[in-house]
DRENPA-3360 file (N, C-alpha, C; in nm, 2 decimals, always signed):
BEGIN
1 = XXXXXXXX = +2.30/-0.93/+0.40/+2.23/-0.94/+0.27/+2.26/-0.82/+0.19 ~ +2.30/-0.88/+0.09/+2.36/-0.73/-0.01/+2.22/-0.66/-0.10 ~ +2.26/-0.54/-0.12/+2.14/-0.43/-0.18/+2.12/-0.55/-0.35 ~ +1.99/-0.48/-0.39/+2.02/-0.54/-0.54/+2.06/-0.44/-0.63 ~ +2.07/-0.53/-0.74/+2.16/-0.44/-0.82/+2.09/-0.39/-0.87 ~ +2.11/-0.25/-0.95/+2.07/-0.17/-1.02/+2.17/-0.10/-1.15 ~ +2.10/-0.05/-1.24/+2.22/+0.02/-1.26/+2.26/+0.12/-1.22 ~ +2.39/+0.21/-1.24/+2.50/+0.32/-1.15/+2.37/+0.40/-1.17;
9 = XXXXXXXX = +2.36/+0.47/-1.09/+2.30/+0.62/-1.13/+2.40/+0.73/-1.16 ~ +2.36/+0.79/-1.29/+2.46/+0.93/-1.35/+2.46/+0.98/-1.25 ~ +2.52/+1.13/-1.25/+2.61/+1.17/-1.21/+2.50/+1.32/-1.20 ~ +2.44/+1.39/-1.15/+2.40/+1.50/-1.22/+2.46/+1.63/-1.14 ~ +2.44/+1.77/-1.26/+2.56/+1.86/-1.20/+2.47/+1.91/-1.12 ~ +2.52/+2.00/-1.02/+2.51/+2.06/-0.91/+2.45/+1.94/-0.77 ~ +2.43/+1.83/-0.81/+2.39/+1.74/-0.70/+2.54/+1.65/-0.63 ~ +2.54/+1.67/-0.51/+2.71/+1.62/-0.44/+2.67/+1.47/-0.43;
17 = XXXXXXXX = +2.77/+1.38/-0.44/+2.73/+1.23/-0.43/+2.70/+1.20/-0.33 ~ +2.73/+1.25/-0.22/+2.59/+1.21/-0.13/+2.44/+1.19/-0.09 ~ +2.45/+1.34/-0.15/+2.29/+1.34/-0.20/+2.22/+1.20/-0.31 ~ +2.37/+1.20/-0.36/+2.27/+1.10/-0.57/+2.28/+0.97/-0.46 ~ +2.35/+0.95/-0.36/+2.36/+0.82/-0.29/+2.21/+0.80/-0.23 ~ +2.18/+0.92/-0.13/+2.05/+0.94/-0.05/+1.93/+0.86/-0.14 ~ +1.93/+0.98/-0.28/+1.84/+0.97/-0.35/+1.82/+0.85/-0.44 ~ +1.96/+0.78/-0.40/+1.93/+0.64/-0.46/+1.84/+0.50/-0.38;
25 = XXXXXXXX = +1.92/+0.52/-0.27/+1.86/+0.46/-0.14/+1.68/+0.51/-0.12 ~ +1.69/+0.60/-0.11/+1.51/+0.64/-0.09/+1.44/+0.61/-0.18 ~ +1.46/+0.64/-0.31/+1.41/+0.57/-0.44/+1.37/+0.40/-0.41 ~ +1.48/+0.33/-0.36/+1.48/+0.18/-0.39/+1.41/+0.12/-0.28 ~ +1.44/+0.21/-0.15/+1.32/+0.18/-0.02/+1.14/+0.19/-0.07 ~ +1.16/+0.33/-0.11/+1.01/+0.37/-0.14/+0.98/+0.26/-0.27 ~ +1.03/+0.18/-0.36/+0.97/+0.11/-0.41/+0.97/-0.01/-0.38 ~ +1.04/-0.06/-0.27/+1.07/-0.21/-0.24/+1.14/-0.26/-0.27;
33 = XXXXXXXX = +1.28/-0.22/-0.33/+1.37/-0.23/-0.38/+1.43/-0.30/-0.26 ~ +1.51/-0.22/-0.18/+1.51/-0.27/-0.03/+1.38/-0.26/+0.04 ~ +1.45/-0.43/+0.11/+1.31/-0.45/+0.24/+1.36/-0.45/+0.37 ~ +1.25/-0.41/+0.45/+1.29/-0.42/+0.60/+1.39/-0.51/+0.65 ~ +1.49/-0.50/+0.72/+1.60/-0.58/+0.79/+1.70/-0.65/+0.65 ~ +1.69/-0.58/+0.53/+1.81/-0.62/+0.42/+1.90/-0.55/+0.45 ~ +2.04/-0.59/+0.46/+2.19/-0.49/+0.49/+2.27/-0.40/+0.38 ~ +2.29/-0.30/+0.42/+2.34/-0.24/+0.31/+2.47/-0.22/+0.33;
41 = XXXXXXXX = +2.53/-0.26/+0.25/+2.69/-0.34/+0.22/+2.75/-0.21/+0.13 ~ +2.85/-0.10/+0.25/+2.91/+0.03/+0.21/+2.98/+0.00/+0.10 ~ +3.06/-0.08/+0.10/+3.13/-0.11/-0.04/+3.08/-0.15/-0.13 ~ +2.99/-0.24/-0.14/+2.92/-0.30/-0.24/+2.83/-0.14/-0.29 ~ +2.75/-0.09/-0.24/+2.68/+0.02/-0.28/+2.78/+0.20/-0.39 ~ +2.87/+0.20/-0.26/+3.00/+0.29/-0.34/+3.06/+0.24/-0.48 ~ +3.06/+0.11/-0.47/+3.11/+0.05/-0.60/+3.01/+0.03/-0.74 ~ +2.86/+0.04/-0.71/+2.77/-0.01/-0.75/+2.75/+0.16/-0.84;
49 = XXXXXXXX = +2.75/+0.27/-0.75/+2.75/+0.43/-0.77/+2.84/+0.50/-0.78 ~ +2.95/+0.42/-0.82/+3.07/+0.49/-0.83/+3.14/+0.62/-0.73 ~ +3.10/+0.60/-0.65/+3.14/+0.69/-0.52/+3.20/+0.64/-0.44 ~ +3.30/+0.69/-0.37/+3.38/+0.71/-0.25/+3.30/+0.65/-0.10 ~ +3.36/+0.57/-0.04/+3.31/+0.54/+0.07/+3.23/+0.66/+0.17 ~ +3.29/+0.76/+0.16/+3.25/+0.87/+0.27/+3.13/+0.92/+0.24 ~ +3.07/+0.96/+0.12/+2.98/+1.02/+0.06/+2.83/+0.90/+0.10 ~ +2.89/+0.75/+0.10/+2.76/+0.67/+0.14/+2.74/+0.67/+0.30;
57 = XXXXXXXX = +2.89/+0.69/+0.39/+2.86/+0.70/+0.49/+2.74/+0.82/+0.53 ~ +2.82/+0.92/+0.46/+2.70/+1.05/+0.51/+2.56/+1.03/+0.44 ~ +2.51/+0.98/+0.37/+2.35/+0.95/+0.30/+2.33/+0.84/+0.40 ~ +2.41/+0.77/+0.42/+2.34/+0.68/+0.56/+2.30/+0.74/+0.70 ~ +2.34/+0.83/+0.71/+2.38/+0.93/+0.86/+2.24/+0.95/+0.83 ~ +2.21/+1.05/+0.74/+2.08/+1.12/+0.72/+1.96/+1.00/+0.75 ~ +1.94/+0.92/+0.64/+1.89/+0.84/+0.65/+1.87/+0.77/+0.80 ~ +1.94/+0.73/+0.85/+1.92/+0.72/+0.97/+1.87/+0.79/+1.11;
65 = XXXXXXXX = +1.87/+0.92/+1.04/+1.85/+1.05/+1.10/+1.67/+1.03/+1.13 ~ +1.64/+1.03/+0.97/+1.52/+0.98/+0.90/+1.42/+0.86/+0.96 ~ +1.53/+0.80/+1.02/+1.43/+0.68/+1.07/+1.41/+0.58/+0.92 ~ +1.51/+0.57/+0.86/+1.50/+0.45/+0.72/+1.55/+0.36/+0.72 ~ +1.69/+0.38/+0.82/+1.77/+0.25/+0.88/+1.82/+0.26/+1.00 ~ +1.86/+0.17/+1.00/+1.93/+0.13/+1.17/+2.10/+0.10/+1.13 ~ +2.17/+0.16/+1.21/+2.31/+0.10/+1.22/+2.34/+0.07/+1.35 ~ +2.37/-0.08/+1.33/+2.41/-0.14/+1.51/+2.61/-0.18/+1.50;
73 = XXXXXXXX = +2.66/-0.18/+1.59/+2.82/-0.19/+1.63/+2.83/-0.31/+1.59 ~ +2.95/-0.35/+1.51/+2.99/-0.46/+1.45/+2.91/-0.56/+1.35 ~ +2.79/-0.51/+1.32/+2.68/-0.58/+1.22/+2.66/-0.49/+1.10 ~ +2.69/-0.35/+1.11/+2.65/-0.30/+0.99/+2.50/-0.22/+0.99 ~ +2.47/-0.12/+0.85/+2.32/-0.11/+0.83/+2.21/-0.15/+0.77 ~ +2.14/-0.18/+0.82/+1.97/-0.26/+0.79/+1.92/-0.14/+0.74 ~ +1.80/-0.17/+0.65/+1.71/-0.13/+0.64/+1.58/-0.09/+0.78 ~ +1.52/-0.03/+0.82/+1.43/-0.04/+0.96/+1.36/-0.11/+0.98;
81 = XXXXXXXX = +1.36/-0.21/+1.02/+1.21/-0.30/+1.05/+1.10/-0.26/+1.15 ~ +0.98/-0.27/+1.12/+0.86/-0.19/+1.23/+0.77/-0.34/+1.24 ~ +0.74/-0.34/+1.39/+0.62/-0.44/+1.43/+0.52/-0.39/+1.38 ~ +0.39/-0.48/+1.37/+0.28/-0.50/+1.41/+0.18/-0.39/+1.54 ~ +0.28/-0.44/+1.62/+0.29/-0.39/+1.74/+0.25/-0.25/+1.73 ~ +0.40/-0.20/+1.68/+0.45/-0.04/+1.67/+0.37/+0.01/+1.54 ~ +0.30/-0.03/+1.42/+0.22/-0.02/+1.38/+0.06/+0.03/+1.42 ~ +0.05/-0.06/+1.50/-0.09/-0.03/+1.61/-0.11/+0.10/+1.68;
89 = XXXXXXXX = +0.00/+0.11/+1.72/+0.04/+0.24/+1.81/+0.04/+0.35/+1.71 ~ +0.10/+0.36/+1.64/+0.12/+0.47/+1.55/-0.02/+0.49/+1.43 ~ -0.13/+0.42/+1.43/-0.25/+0.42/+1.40/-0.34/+0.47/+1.49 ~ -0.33/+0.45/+1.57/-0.38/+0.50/+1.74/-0.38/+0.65/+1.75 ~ -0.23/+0.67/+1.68/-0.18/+0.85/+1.75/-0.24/+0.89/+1.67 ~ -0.19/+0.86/+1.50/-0.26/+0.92/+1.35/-0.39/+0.93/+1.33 ~ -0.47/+0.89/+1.43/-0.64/+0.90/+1.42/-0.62/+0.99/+1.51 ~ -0.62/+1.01/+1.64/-0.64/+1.11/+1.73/-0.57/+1.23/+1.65;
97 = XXXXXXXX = -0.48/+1.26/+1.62/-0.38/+1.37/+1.55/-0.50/+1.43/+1.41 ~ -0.54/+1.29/+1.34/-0.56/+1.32/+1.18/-0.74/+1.38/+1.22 ~ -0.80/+1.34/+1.33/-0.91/+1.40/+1.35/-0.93/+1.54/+1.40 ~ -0.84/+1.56/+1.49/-0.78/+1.71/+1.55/-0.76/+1.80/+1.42 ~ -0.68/+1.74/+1.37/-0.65/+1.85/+1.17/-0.78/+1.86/+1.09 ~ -0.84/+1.79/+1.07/-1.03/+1.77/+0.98/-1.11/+1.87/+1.08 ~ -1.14/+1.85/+1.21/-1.17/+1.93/+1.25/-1.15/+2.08/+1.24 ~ -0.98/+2.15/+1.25/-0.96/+2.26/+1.23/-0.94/+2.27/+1.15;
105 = XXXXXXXX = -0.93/+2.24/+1.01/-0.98/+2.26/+0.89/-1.12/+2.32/+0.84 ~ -1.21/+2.19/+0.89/-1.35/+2.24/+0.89/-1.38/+2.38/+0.95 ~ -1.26/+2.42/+1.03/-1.33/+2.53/+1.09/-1.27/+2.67/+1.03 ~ -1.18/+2.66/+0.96/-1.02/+2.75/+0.91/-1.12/+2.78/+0.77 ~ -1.18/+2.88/+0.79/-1.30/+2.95/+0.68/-1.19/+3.04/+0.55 ~ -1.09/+3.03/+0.57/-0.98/+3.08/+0.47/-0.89/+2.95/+0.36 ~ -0.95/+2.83/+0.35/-0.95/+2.77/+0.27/-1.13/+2.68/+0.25 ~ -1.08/+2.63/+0.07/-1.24/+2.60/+0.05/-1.18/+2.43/+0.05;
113 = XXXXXXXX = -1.20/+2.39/+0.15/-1.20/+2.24/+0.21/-1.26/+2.11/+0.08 ~ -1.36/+2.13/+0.02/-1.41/+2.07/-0.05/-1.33/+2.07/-0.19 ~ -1.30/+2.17/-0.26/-1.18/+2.21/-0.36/-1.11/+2.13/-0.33 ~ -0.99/+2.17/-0.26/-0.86/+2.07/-0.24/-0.88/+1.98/-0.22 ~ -0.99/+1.88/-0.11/-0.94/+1.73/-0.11/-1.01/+1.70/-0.22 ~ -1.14/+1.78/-0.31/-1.16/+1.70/-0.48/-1.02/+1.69/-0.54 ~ -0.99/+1.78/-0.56/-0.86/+1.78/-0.65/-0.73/+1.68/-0.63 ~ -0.72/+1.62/-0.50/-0.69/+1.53/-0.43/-0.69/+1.41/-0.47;
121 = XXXXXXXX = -0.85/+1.40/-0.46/-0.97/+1.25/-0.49/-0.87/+1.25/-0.63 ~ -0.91/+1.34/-0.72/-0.90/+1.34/-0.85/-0.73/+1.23/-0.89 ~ -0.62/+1.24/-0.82/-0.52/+1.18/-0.84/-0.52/+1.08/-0.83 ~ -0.59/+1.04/-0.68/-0.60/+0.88/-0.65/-0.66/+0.80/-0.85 ~ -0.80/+0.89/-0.79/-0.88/+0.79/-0.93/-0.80/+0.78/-1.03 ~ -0.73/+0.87/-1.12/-0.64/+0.88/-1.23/-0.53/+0.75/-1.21 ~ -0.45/+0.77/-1.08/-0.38/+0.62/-1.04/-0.44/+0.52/-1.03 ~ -0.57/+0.53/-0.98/-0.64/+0.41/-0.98/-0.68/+0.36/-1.13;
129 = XXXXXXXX = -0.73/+0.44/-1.22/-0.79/+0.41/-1.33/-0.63/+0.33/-1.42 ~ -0.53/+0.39/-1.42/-0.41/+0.36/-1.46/-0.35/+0.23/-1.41 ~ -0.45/+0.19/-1.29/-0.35/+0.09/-1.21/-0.18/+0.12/-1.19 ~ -0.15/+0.22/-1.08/-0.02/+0.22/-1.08/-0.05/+0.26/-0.93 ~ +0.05/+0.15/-0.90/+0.08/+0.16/-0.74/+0.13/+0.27/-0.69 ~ +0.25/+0.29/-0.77/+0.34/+0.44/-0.68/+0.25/+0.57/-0.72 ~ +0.19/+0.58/-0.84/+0.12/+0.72/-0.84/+0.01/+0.71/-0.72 ~ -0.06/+0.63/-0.68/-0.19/+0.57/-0.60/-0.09/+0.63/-0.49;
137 = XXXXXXXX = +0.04/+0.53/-0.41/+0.09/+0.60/-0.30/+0.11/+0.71/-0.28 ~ +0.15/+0.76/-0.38/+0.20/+0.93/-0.36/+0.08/+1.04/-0.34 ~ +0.01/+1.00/-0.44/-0.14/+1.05/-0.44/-0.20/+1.05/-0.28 ~ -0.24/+0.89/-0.26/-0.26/+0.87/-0.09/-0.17/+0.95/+0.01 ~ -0.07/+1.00/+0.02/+0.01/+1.07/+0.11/-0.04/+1.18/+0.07 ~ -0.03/+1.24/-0.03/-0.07/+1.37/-0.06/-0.21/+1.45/+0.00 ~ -0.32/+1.34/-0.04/-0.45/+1.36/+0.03/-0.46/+1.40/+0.15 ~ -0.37/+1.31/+0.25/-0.35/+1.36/+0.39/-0.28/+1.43/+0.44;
145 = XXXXXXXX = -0.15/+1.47/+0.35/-0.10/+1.60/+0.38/-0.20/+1.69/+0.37 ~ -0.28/+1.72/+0.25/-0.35/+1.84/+0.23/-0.44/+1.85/+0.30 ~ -0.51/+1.76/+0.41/-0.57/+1.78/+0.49/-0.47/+1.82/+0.63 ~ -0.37/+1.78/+0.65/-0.30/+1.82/+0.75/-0.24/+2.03/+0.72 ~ -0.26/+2.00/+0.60/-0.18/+2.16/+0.64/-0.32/+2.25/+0.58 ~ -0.40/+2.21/+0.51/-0.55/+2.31/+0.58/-0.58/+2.35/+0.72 ~ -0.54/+2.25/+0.82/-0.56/+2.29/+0.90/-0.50/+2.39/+1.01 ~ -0.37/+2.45/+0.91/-0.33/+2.55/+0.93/-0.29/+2.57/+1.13;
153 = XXXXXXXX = -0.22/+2.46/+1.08/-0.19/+2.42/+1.29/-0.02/+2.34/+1.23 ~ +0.06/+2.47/+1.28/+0.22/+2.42/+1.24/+0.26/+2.30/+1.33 ~ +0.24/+2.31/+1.45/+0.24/+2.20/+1.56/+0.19/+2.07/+1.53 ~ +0.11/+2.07/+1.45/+0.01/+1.92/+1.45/+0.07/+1.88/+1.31 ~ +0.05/+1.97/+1.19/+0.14/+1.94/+1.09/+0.29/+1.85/+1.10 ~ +0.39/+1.97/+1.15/+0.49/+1.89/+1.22/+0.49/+1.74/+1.26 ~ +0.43/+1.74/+1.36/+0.40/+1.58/+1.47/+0.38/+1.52/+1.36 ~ +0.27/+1.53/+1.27/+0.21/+1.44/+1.16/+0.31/+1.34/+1.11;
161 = XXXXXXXX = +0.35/+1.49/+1.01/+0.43/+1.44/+0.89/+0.58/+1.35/+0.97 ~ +0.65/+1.39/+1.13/+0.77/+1.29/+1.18/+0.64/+1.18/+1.16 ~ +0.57/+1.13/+1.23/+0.53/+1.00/+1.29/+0.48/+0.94/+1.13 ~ +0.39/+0.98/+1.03/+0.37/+0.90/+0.89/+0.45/+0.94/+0.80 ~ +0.60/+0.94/+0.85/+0.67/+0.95/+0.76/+0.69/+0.85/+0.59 ~ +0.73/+0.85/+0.54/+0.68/+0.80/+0.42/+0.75/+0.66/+0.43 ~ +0.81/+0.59/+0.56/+0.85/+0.46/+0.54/+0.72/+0.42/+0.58 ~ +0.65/+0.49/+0.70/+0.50/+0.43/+0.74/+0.47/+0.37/+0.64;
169 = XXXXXXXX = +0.40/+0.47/+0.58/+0.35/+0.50/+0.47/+0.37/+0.31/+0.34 ~ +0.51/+0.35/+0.37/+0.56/+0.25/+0.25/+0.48/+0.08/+0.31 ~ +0.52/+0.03/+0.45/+0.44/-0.05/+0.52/+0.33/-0.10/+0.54 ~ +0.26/+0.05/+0.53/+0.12/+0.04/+0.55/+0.11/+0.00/+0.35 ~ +0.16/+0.03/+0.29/+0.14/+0.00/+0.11/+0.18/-0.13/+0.10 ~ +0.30/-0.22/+0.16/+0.29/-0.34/+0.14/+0.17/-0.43/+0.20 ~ +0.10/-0.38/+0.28/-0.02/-0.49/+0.40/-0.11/-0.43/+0.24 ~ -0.15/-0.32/+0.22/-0.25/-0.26/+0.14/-0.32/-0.30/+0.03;
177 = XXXXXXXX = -0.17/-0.36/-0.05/-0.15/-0.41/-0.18/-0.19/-0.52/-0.22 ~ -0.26/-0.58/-0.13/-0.36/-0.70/-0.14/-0.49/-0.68/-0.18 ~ -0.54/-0.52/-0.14/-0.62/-0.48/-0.19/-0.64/-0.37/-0.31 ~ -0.76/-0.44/-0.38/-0.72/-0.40/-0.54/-0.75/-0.22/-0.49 ~ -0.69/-0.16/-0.61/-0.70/+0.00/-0.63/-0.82/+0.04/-0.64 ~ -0.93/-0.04/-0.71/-1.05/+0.06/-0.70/-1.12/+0.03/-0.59 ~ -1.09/-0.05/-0.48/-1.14/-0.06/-0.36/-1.09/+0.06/-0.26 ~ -0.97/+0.09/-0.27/-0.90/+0.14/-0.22/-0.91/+0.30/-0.26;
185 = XXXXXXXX = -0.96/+0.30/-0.34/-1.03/+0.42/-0.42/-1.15/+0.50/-0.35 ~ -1.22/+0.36/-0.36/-1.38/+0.40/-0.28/-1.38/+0.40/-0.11 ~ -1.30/+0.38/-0.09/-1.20/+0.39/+0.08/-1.20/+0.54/+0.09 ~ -1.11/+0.61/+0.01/-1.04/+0.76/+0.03/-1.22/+0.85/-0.02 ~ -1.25/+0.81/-0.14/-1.39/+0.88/-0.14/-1.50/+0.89/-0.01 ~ -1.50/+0.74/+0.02/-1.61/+0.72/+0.12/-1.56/+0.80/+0.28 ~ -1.41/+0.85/+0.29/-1.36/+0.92/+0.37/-1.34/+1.03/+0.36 ~ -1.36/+1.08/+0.23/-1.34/+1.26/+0.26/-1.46/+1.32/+0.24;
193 = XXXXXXXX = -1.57/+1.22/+0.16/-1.73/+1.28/+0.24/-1.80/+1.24/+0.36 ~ -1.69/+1.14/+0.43/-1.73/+1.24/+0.57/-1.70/+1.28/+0.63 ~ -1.53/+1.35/+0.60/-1.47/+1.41/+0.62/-1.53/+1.56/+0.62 ~ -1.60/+1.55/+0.50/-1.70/+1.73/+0.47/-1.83/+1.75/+0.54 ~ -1.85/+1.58/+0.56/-2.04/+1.60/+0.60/-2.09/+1.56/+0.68 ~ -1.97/+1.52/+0.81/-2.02/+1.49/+0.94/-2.01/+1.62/+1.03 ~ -2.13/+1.62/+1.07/-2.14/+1.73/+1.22/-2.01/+1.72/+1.28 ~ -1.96/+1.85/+1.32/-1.88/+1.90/+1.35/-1.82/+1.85/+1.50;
201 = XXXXXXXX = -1.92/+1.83/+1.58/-1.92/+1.79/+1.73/-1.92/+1.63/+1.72 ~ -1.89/+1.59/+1.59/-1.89/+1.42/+1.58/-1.75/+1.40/+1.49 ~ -1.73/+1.46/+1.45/-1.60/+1.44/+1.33/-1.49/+1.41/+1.40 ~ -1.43/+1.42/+1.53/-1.30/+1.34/+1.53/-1.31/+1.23/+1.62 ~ -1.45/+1.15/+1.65/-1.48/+1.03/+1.68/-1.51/+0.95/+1.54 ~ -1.56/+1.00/+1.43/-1.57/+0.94/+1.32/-1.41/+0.91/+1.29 ~ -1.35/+1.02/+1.23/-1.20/+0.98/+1.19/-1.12/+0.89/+1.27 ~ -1.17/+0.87/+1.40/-1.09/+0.78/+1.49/-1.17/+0.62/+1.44;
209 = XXXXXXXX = -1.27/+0.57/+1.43/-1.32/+0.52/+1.38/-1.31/+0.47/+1.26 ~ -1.27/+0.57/+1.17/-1.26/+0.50/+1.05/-1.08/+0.43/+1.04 ~ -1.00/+0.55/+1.12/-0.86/+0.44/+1.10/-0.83/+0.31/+1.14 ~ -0.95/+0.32/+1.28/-0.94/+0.15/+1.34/-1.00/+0.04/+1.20 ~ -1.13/+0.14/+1.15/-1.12/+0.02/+1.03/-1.04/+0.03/+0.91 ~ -0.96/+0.08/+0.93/-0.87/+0.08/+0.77/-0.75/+0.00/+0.84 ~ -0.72/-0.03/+0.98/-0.62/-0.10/+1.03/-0.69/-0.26/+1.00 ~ -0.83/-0.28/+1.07/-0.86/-0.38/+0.99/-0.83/-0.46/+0.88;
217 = XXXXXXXX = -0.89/-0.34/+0.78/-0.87/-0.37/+0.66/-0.74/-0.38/+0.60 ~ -0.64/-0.31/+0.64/-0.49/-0.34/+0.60/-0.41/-0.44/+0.66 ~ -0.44/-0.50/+0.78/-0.37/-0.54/+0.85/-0.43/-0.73/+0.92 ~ -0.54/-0.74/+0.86/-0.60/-0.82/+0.87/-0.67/-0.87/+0.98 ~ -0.65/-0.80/+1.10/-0.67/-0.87/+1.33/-0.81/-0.85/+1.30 ~ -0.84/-0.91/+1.40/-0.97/-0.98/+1.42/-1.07/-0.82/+1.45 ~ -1.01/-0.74/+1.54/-1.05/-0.62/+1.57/-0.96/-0.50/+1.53 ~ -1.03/-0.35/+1.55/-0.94/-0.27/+1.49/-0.78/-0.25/+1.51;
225 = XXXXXXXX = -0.75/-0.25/+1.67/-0.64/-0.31/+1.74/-0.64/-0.42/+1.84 ~ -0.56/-0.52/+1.86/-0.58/-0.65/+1.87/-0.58/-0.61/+2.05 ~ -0.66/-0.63/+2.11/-0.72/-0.68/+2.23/-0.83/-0.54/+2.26 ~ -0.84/-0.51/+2.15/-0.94/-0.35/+2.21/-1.04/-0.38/+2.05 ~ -1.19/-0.35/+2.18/-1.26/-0.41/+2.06/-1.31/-0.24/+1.98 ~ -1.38/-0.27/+1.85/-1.34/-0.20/+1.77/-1.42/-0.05/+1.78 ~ -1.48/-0.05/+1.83/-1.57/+0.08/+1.86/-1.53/+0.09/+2.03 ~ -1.40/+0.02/+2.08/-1.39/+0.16/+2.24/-1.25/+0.19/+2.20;
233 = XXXXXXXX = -1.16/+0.17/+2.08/-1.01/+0.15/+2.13/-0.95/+0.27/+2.14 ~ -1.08/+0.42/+2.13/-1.00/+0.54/+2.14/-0.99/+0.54/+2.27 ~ -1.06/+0.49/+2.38/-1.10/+0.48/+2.52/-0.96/+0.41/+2.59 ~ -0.91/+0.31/+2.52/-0.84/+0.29/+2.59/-0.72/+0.36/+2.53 ~ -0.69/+0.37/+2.39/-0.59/+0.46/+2.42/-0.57/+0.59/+2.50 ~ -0.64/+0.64/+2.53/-0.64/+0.74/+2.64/-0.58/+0.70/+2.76 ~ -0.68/+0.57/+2.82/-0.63/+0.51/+2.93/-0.47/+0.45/+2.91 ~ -0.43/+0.43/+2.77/-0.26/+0.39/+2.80/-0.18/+0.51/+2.82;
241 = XXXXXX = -0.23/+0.61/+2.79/-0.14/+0.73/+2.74/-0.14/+0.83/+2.88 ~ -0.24/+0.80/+2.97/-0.25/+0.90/+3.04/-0.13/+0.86/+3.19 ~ -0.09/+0.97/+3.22/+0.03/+0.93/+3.33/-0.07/+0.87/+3.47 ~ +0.04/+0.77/+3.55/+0.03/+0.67/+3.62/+0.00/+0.78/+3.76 ~ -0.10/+0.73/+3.82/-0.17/+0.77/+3.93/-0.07/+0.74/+4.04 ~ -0.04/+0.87/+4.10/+0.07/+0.85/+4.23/+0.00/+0.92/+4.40;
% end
């Protein structure tokens, strides 16, 4: 399947055509330009960007690096396709992870917790009031970055930001997009106050909780993850995760 067209992207100084290649490809992922399992055709793309075959190979390397595509022997490269499945899973970790971070935040008395994620809130609504999808996305990642590096834990930050890398991200926005913005609005509100105003010895059973219902909600399954009903599935992830009894 060939990329769609666009027009060439200029040329700009001090950027090497690899990079304008990268930054073209990420661009066209992050807005849907390309979709999961579409092929991206080296020559067709070099021709399209006026670049040299080698400069797309290397923006693919990276990218692939990235986790944005797949290259398989004699087929070429895809876009990455993610299950359902591997979705579930990666909701699973990001609530156990994203409750661990709220917690040491709450506790990290060297930032004022309430400030930043208002200021936060503040972008969604503005995207929301605007109705614009990519400001709303970017905003939404943002929010949860800034809760991830309040928490002033480089280890957990790290893990974070590999596993909801912003194809996640992009995924979780196509299931999302069904749901209007000011819903979606009152979602991130109704989560960062109680993100501020739950007891401390309860906050990272609430955040585990509330991802199972935002998987719900984005993803449509009958329960938060499909065979674990919705209020034990931190229970069993535990029980998947923990090493086999010898």
């Amino acid at each position: 399947m060939r990329t769609s067209k666009t027009k060439s992207a200029k040329p700009e100084r001090g950027i090497s055509a690899s990079k304008r290649v990268e930054a073209h490809l990420r661009k066209a992922i992050h807005a849907g330009k390309l979709r999961p399992r579409q092929r991206i055709i080296e020559e067709d793309l070099a021709r399209e960007l006026e670049v040299s075959r080698g400069p797309v190979r290397e923006a693919l390397l990276r990218l692939e690096r990235d986790g944005l595509v797949v290259t398989t022997s004699r087929r070429g490269t895809f876009i990455r396709d993610i299950s359902l499945a591997e979705i579930g899973v990666i909701f699973r970790m990001r609530a156990k992870l994203e409750g661990l971070c709220v917690r040491y935040m709450r506790e990290n008395t060297s930032v004022d917790a309430p400030d930043l994620l208002g200021k936060a809130l503040k972008k969604l609504k503005t995207a929301a009031i605007k109705n614009n999808e990519e400001q709303f996305f970017h905003a939404d990642m943002e929010l949860h970055r800034t809760i991830w590096k309040a928490a002033n834990q480089p280890l957990l930050y790290r893990t974070l930001n590999l596993l909801m890398n912003p194809y996640i991200f992009i995924i979780a926005r196509a299931y999302s997009s069904r749901i209007p913005l000011a819903n979606r609005r009152e979602n991130h509100e109704q989560y960062v106050r109680m993100v501020l105003k739950t007891p401390l010895d309860k906050i990272e059973g609430e955040v585990e909780r509330y991802f199972g219902g935002l998987y719900t909600r984005t993803f449509h399954q009958n329960s938060a993850f499909q065979g674990f009903p919705a209020d034990d599935w931190a229970g069993h992830l535990e029980d998947t995760l923990a090493p086999p009894l010898t």
